[in-house]
Each structure stands twice: as C-alpha cells, then as structure tokens.
C-alpha distance (Angstrom), angle and dihedral (degrees) to the residues before:
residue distance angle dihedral
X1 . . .
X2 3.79 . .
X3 3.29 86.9 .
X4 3.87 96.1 59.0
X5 3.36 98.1 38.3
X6 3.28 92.3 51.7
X7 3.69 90.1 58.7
X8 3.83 94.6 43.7
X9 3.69 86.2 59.2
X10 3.70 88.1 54.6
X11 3.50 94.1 52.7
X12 3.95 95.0 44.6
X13 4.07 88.1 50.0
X14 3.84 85.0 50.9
X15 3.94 99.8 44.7
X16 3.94 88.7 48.7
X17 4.05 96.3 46.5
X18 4.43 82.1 50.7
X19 3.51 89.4 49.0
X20 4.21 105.7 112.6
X21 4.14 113.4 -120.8
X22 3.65 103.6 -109.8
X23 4.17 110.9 -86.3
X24 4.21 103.8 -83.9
X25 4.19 112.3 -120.8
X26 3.67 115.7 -83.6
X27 4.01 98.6 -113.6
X28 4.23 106.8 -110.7
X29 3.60 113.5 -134.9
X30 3.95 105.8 -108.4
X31 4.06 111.8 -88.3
X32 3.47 116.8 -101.6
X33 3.81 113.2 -119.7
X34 3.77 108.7 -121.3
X35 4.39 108.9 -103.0
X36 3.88 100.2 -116.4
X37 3.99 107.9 -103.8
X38 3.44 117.5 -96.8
X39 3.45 120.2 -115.3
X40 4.00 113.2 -109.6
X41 4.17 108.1 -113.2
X42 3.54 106.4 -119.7
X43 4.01 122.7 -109.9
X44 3.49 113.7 -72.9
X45 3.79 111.0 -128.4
X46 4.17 111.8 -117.7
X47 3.22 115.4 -106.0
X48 3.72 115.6 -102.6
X49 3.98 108.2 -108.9
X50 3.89 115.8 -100.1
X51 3.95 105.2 -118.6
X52 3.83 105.9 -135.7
X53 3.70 83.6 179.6
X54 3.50 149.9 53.0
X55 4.19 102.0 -108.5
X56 3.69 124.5 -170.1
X57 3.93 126.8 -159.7
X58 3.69 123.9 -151.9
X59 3.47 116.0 -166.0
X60 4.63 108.7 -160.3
X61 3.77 136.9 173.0
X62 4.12 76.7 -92.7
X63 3.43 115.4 51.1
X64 3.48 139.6 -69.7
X65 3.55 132.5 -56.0
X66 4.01 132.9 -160.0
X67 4.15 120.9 -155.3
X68 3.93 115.0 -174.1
X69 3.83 103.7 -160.8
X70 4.20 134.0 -140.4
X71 3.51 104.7 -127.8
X72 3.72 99.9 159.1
X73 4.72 93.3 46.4
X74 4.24 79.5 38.2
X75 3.83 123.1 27.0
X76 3.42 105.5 151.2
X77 3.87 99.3 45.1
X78 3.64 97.1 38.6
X79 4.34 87.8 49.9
X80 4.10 79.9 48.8
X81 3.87 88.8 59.2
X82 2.89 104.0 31.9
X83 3.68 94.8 49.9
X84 3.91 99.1 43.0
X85 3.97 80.4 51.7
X86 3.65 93.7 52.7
X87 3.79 91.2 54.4
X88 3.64 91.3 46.1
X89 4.00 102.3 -109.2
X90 3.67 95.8 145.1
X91 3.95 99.2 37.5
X92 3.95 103.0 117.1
X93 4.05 92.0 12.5
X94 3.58 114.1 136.0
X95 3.90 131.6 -135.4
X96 3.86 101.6 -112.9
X97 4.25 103.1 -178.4
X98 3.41 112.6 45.6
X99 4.38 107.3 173.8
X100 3.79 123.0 166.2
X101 4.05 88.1 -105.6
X102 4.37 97.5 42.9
X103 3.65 147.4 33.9
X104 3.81 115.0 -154.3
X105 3.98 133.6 -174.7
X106 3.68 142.1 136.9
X107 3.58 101.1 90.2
X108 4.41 106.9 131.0
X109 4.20 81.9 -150.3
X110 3.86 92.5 49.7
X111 4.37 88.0 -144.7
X112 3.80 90.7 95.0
X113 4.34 89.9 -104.7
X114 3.67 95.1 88.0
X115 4.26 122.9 99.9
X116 3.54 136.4 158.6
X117 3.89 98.6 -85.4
X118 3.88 96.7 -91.0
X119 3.74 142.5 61.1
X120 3.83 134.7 -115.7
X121 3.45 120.6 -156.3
X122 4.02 123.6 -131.7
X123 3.97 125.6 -81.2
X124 3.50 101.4 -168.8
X125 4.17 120.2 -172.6
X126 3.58 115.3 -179.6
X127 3.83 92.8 -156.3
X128 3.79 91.7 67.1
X129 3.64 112.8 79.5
X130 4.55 134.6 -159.7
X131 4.29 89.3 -111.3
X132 3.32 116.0 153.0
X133 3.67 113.3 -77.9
X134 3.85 90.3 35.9
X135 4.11 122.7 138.5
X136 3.51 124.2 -144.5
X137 3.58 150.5 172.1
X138 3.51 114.0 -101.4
X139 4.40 115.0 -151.0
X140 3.35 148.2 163.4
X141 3.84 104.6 -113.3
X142 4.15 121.6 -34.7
X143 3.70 121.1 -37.3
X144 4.09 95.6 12.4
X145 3.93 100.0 93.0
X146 4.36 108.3 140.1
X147 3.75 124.5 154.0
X148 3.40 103.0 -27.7
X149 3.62 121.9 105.5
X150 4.15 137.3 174.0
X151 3.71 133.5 -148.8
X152 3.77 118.7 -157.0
X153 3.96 118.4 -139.2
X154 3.68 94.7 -167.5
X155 3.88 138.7 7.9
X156 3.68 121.3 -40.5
X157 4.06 110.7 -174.7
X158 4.06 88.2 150.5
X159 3.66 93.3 68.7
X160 4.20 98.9 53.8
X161 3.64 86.5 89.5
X162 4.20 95.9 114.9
X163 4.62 91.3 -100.9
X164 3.65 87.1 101.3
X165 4.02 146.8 64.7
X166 3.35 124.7 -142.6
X167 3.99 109.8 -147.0
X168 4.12 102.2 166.8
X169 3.72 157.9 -32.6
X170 4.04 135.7 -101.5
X171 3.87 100.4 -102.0
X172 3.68 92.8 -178.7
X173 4.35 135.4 -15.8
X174 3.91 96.0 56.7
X175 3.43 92.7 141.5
X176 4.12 90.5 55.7
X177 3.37 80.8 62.4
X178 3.43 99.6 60.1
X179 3.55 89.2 47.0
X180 3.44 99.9 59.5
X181 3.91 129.3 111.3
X182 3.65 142.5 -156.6
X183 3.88 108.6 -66.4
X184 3.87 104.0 12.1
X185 3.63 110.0 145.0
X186 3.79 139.4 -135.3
X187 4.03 96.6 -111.9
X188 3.99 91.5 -176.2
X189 3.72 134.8 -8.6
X190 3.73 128.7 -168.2
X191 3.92 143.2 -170.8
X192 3.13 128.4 -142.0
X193 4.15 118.1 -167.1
X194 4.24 133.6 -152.5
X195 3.70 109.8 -125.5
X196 3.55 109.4 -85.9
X197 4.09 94.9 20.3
X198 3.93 113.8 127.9
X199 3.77 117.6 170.5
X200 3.83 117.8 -128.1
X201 4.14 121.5 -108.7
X202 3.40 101.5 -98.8
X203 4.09 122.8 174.6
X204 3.91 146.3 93.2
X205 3.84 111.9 -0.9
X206 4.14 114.2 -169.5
X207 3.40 138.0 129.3
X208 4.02 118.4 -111.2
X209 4.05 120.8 -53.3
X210 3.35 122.6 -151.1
X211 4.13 123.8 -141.1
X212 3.87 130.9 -177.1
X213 3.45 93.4 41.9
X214 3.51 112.7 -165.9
X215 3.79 139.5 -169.1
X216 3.78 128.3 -115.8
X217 3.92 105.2 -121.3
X218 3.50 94.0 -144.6
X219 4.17 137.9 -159.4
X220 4.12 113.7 -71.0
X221 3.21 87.2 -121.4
X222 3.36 106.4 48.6
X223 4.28 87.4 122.2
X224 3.83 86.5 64.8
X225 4.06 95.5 55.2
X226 3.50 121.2 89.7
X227 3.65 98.6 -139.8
X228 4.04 142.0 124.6
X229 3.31 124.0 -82.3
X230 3.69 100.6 -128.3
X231 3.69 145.6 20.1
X232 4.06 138.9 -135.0
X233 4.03 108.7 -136.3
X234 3.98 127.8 169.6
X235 3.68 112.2 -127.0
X236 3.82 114.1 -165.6
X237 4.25 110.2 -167.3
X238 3.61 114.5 -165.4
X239 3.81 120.7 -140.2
X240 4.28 88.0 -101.4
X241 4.08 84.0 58.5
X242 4.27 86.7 -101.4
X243 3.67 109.8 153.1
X244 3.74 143.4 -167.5
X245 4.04 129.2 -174.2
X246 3.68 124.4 -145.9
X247 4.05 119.5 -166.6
X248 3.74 104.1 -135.1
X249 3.82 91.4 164.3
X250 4.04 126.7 17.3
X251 3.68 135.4 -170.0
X252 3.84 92.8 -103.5
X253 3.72 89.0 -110.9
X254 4.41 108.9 89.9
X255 3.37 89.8 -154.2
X256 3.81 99.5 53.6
X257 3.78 85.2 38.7
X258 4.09 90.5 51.3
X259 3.91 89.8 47.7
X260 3.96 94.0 54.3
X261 3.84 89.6 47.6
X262 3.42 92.3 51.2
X263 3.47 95.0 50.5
X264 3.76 93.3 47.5
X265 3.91 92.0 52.7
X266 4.24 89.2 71.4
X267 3.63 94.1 53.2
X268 3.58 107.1 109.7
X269 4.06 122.1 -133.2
X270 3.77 136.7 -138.2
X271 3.53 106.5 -164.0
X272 4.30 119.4 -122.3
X273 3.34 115.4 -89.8
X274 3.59 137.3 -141.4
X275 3.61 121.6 -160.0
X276 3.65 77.3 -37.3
X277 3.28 104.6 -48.0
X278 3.61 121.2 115.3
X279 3.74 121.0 -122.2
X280 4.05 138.3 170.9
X281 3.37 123.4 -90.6
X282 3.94 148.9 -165.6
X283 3.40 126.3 -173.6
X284 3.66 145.9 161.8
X285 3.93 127.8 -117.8
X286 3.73 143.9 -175.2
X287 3.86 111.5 -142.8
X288 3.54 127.4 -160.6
X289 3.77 110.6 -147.2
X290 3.76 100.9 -146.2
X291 3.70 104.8 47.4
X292 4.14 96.8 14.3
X293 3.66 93.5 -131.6
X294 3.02 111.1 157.6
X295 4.14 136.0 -156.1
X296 3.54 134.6 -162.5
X297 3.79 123.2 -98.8
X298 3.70 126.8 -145.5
C-alpha cells in the first residue's frame, strides 16, 4: 500500500509539473481618450436680400401691401412717388375710387382733383403693360400726372394706348387690394432704396412771379406828353426773391420813365423754380405804363 501510494504520488507530482501555465493575456492596445466634442457654430444670420429695386410699403385698415418700382423705364415719376412718400404726402390719404377693375388714392383733396401743386410729364415704355397688379400714374390729360396713382386688380389692355405711365408692380398684398373700400386710408407708407439709388428732384418748374403789384402814380400831365405807352426793363430775381430793374427802353419822357421804375421796385419776387428748386434769373419785359402788365420779351 505504501508502495502504491507512494507511486501514485509520483505520478500526481509528475502530472501537475506537465500541466501547461495558463495562456498569458493578449496585451490590448491602449484606449483612445475620447476628442472633446466640438462645439456646434451658431446659425448664421440670412443675408438681408439685395433690393434691385426701389420697393414701397403701404400699410391700410386691410393689410399690407408691397410696390417694387421702375426707376430705370420711369425716373421721373417713380422719384415723384417716391419722394412725396418719403416726405409723408400720402400718409393718412384715403383711396377715393374703388371699381371692380382699379384701386385709386393719393389725391390730398380725396375727390380725385387734388395733386401735389405741380405737373409731371409722361414716361411712356411700350414694354410695360396695365396687368393686374400694375401701378400707374393717374392724370388729367398728357403731361399733368401729380400724386395720384392707380393699381389695377385685373387686366387692363384698354389703357396701353401711350396716356399713361407705368411706375411699378404689386410685389406682395394683392389681395388687400381687392379688399379695399371707398375711403380707406394709407396709415403709413415706407421706402425702401438699392444701394447707390437716389431719386431725382422733381417739383414746381416756372419762371419768376411777381406779387404786390403796384401802380406807377404817374405825372398830371401825362395826356399832354407825346410818349409810348410802355417800356422794356430787365428784371434779374435772385434765388432769396432779391430783385433789381434795369431800363433798357423808356417812354422818352424821364419822369414817366422814373415813375414806372419806381413802381416796379415794390413788387415783390418769388424766385424761378426748377423742379422746385429755386434758381436766379434775368429776363426781359415789356411794360405797359397804365395798367403795368407786363409781357415777356424774347
């Protein structure tokens, strides 16, 4: 027995030294540390739309309503609008004819007769056309368009006959158009200009006008002189309404001649105007003596 167990402890010593050493761990790469998260760029704003037109924004008891202008088929009446707009002429103006075919508004009188004091003359372009949505310039005959403009809600062929400028289209707010009724007013208006855009002066053009006109108090016996009945004098008017009178040709009596000067030196200027700007001027006139009318000269 001591024999055998002997051996079996032999044999147990021998299968434990052959055992194999359990397999070593297959070495892991190190771990990675996570890259930090990068932080999200914030929204960029839009960019703000580049006008390529002049646009105008009426603001009524019914919405809002957006006109983009024609400055290049148009210049004068579209620097009209927009400049009566930018001074606020049509802010609180009503829309006076409302038809099933046309909106129109801009008259200071709200009867359709009123204007802004001056005339502009047509601009006509044949390659605009009276489609719905189309602005124009309402008048009294050729060449005597103001304030007073028209906005078509439908079709219009009958007015491309050349009597009528085209200044714009609806952009956006055509149906506030349609909505609108007799005597709703313009509540605000706005303009909004391309980069490098500046409407032209436009305004009152006439030469100088004379106020205070007084008479000559002539001789007593003026009926006994054989003289003429008028004179020709240069009147220069500066641009503050400052005048001076010249005698070019008299009555061939000084004392007649003296009397009519006199007179003519309390008349009280306004200066010329151009597109309502005033300017100097010098002109030439034929006076009668009597009644101090006066008339032109070449």
């Amino acid at each position: 027995m001591l024999t055998l167990t002997a051996v079996s402890i032999v044999a147990l010593t021998l299968i434990v030294q052959a055992a194999p050493a359990p397999a070593a761990k297959p070495a892991q790469a190190p771990t990675k540390q996570a890259a930090p998260a990068k932080k999200e760029a914030a929204p960029k704003a839009p960019k703000p739309v580049k006008l390529q037109r002049p646009q105008v924004t009426i603001t009524t008891s019914k919405g809002v309503v957006v006109l983009e202008l024609f400055p290049n088929e148009a210049p004068r009446n579209v620097s009209n609008l927009i400049n009566l707009a930018q001074r606020g002429f049509y802010k609180g103006l009503k829309f006076h004819r409302i038809e099933d075919w046309v909106a129109q508004g801009g008259d200071p009188l709200g009867d359709g007769s009123g204007g802004p004091g001056y005339t502009v003359e047509n601009e006509t372009n044949r390659a605009l056309k009276h489609i719905k949505g189309a602005v124009g310039m309402a008048n009294a005959g050729r060449d005597t368009a103001g304030s007073q403009f028209y906005i078509l809600k439908k079709d219009a062929p009958q007015l491309d006959n050349g009597q009528y400028t085209l200044v714009g289209i609806v952009m956006s707010g055509i149906d506030v158009i349609d909505k609108l009724a007799a005597g709703d007013a313009m509540t605000d208006i706005k303009v909004d200009l391309p980069g490098g855009y500046k409407p032209k002066a436009v305004g009152p053009s006439r030469g100088p006008e004379a106020s205070n006109r007084v008479t000559a108090i002539l001789p007593e016996d003026i009926a006994s002189k054989e003289i003429t009945e008028s004179i020709d004098v240069e009147i220069s008017v500066q641009v503050n309404g400052a005048a001076t009178v010249k005698l070019k040709r008299g009555t061939g009596d000084k004392n007649v001649d003296d009397a009519v000067l006199a007179a003519l030196a309390e008349w009280v200027w306004a200066p010329a105007l151009r597109d309502g700007t005033p300017y100097a001027t010098t002109t030439k006139w034929n006076v009668d003596i009597f009644s101090m009318i006066r008339k032109r000269l070449p």
